[in-house]
C-alpha positions in Angstrom: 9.0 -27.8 -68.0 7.9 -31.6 -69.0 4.6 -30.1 -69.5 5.5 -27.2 -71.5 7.4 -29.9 -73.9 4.9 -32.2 -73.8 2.0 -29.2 -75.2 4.5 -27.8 -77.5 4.6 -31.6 -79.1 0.7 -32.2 -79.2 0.1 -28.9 -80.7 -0.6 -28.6 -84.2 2.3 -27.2 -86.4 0.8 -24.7 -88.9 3.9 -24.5 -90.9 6.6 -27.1 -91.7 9.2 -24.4 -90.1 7.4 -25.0 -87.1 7.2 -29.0 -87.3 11.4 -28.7 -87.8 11.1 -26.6 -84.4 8.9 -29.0 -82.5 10.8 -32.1 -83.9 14.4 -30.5 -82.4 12.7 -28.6 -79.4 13.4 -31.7 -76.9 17.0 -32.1 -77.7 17.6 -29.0 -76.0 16.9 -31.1 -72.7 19.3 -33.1 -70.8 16.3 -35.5 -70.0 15.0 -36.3 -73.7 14.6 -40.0 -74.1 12.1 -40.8 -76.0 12.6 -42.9 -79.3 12.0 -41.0 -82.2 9.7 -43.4 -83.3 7.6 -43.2 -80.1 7.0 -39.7 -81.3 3.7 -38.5 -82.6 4.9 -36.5 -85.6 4.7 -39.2 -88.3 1.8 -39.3 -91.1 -0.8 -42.2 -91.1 1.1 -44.5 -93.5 5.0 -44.0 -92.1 3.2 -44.6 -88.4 2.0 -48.2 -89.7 5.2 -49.0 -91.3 7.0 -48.1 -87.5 4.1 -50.2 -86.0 4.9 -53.4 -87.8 8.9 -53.0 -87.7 7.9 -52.1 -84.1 6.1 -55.6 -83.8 9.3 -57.5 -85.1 12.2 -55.5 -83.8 14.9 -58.1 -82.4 14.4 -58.5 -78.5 18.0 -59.7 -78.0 20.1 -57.3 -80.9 19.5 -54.4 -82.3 19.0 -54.1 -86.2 19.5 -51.5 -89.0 17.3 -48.9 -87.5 17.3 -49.7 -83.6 20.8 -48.1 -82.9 20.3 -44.5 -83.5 18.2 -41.7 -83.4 16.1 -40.6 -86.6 16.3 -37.3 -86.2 19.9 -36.5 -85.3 21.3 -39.3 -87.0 23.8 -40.0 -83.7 23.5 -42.1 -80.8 25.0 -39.6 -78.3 23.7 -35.3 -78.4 24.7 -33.1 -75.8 21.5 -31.3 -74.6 21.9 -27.9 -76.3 24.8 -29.1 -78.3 22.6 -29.6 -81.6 21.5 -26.9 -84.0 19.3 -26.9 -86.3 19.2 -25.0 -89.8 16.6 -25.1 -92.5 18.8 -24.8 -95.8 16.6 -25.4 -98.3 12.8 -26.3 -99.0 10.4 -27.4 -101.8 6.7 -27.7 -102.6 6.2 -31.3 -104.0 2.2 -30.6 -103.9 -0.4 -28.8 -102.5 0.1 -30.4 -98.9 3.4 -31.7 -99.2 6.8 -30.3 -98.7 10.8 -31.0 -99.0 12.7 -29.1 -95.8 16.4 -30.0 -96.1 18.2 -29.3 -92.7 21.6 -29.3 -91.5 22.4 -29.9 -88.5 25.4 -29.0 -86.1 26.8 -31.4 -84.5 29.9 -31.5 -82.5 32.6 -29.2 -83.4 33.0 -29.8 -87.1 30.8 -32.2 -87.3 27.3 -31.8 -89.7 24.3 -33.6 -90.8 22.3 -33.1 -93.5 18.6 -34.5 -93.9 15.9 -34.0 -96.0 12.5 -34.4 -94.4 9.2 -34.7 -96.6 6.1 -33.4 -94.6 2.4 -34.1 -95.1 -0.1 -31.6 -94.0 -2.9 -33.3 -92.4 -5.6 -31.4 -91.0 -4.0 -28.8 -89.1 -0.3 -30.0 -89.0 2.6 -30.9 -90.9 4.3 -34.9 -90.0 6.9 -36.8 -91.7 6.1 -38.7 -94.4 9.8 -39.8 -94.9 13.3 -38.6 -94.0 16.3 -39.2 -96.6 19.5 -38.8 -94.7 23.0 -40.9 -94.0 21.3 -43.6 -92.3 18.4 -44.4 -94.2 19.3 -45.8 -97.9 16.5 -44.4 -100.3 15.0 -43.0 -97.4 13.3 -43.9 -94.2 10.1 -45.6 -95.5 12.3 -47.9 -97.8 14.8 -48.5 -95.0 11.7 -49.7 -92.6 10.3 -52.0 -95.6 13.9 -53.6 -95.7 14.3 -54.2 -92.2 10.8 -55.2 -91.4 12.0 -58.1 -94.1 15.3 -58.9 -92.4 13.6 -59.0 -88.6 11.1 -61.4 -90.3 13.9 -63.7 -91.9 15.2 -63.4 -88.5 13.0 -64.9 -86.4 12.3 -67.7 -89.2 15.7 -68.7 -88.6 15.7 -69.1 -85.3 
């Protein structure tokens, strides 16, 4: 089963239907830990903005993007328990996309984002994610906190 998961992440996602699949396929499993950031579905330029907050993420605290998950926008799922739905979509370019998703959470309980994807090659990654945690998006909301970890550790 880990091995089934793990293939269905490295394969490449011809469509950006298929990327929303992948990107929600592991929280069907009781055992999904990984970090959404540890994930390889982000394009070139929102990787290297994860590698340097990465680099000065607080050891001892957790900051503005640290205490959640990305993709459900919760820090609790029950495997299963999350449901996907793409509600909308946009071409913003020839290799560029706007899926807007809702997902279900617990009873009553929903969450809308809006994921821009980049095709690259063969696949489709996130190039940003607008949604309830991310003011302006993910890619400003990793600019901002990269700043504040920085100012952090050059007050201490």
């Amino acid at each position: 089963m880990i091995l089934a998961a793990l293939a269905l992440a490295a394969a490449p996602v011809a469509t950006p239907d298929a990327a929303i699949a992948a990107i929600y396929a592991p929280f069907r499993r009781a055992e999904m830990r990984d970090a959404a950031w540890e994930r390889p579905i982000f394009t070139p330029r929102l990787a290297a903005l994860i590698t340097r907050w990465r680099a000065v993420t607080p050891t001892d605290e957790v900051d503005d993007l640290s205490d959640f998950d990305w993709l459900c926008q919760c820090q609790d799922w029950d495997a299963g328990g999350l449901h996907e739905r793409i509600t909308g979509r946009r071409v913003l370019g020839p290799k560029r996309q706007l899926v807007i998703v809702s997902l279900g959470m617990a009873p009553g309980r929903r969450e809308n984002l809006r994921f821009v994807f980049q095709r690259r090659d063969d696949q489709w990654l996130v190039d940003d994610i607008f949604a309830s945690g991310f003011r302006g998006g993910l890619r400003a909301t990793l600019v901002r906190t990269t700043a504040a970890d920085i100012a952090l550790h050059k007050h201490r």
